[in-house]
N, C-alpha and C positions, 0 to 999 in steps of 0.2 A: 918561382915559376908561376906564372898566369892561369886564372882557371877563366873556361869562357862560360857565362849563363846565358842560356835560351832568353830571346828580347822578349818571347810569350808572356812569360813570367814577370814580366815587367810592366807590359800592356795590359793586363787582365788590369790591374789598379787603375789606368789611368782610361782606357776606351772598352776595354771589351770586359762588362761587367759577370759577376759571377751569376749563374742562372738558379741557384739556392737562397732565398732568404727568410733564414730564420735566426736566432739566436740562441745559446744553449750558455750555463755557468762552465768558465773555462778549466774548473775544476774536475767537473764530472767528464773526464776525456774517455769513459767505455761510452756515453750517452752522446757524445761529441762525434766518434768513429761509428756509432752504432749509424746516427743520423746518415752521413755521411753515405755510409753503405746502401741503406736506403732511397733514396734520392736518385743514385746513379741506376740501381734494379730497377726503379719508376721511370726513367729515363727511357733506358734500353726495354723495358718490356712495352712503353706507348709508342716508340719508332716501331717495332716489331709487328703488332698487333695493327698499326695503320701501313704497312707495308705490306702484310696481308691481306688489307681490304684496299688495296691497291690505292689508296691514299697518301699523298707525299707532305710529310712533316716536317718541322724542327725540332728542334732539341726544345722539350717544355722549362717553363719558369715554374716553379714550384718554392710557394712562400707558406711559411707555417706559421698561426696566430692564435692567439687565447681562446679565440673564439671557431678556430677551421683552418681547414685542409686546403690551398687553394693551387688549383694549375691552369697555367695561363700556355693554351694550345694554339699555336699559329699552322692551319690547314692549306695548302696550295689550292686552287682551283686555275685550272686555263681558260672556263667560260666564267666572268663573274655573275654572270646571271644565273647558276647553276649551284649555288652552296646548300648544300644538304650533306648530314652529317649520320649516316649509318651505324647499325649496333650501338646507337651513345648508351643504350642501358646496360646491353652485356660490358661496355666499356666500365661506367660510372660503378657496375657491380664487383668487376674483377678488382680494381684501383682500391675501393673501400675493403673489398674482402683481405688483399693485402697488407693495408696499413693500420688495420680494424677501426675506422674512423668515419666520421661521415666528408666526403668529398665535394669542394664546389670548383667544376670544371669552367672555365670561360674560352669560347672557340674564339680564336682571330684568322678570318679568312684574310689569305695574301694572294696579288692577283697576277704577280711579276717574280721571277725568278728572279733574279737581281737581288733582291730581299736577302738571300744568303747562300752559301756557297755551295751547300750540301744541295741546295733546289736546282743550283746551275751545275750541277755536277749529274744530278740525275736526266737531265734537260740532255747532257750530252751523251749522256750512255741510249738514251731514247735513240737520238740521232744515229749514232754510230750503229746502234743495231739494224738502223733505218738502210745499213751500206750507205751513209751518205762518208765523205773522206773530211778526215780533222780540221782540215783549213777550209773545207766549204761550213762548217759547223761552225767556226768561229768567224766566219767573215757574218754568216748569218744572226750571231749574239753579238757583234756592232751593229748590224745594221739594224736590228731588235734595238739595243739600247737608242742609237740616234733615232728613232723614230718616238720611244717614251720621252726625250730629251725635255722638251718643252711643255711637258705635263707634268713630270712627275718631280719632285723632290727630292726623293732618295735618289736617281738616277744623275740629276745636277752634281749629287754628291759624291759620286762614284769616280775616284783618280787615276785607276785601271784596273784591267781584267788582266788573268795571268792564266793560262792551264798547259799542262803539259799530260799528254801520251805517250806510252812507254810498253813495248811487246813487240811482235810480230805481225805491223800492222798489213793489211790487205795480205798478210801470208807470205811477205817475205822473206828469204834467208835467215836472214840473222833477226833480231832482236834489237828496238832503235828507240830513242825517245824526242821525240817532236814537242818543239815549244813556242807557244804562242803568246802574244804581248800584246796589250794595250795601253799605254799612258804610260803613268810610274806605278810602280809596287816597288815598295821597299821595306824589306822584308827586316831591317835590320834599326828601323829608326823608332823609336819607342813612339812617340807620340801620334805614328800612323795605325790609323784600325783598319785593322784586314781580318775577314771573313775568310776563314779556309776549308778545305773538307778531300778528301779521298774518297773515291769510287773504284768499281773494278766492271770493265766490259766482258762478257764472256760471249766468243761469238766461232767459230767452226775453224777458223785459220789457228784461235789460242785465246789466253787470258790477256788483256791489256790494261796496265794501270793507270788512272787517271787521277790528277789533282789539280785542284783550282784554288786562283787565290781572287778577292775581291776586296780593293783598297779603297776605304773611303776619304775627302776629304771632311776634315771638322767644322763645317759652314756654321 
């Protein structure tokens, strides 16, 4: 009988790099899972703590070396003329106080949602809270991208947008999921890198689930 593996698991090696780099002796596996453990609390407590100060993040890179601690933080901003980076010392203190170390953080301001999925995920929960309706939302993240088209790089790169909506939207009866397309996404071909993420809207009609997928091509 066939067993089927998640294509995930297969792309992580070949396009979607792992966001930990350190090395540990493959011997010592309590130091191997301790690590491990670690990494992901540093993870979820810097999304957390920059989502409180109403700051929208990624998931950090976090490398570990003979010599330091290092995370590599990539920050949204919608004006780029506007990058400032609040609490970095209460930040830079919690971070050290946890992993008893000294820390060197490196901020990367990003100025396009497109950059990754979880941004475009939040872009649309904004939206929807806005009352604006799912297909005016996405017709307006094309015409956002055609308009980057010609400037930007990563956007040349980009082979489709995908998201889908699912609840009780505008408060109707039943329960429905809406799905929106752009290009290709192909969720099933190893060599294609796709950017994904889930959201959730919370808004007076009910809860609505949102996912997005964002497929690049390998330019």
């Amino acid at each position: 009988m066939g067993h089927l593996n998640h294509v995930t698991g297969l792309q992580i090696n070949l396009n979607n790099k792992w966001l930990s780099k350190w090395s540990v002796d493959i011997k010592n596996k309590f130091i191997y899972s301790q690590l491990i453990a670690q990494d992901l609390l540093i993870q979820q407590f810097i999304l957390q703590f920059f989502k409180k100060i109403q700051l929208q993040t990624i998931k950090p890179i976090i490398k570990r070396t003979y010599n330091g601690f290092h995370i590599f933080l990539g920050i949204y901003f919608e004006d780029s003329n506007a990058f400032s980076y609040p609490k970095q010392q209460e930040f830079q203190y919690l971070i050290e106080n946890f992993v008893k170390t000294k820390i060197f953080i490196y901020y990367i301001p990003i100025t396009t949602y497109f950059y990754d999925a979880q941004l475009l995920s939040n872009y649309i929960v904004k939206e929807i809270n806005n009352n604006k309706k799912p297909l005016m939302v996405f017709k307006n993240i094309i015409k956002k991208k055609e308009e980057l088209l010609t400037n930007s790089l990563l956007i040349q790169k980009i082979s489709g947008i995908k998201y889908e909506i699912a609840g009780r939207i505008k408060g109707v009866d039943r329960a429905r999921t809406q799905k929106f397309l752009w290009g290709s996404v192909s969720l099933n071909k190893i060599s294609q890198k796709i950017s994904y993420a889930k959201n959730t809207v919370f808004t007076k009609e009910g809860t609505l689930g949102i996912k997005v997928w964002i497929a690049f091509n390998n330019l």
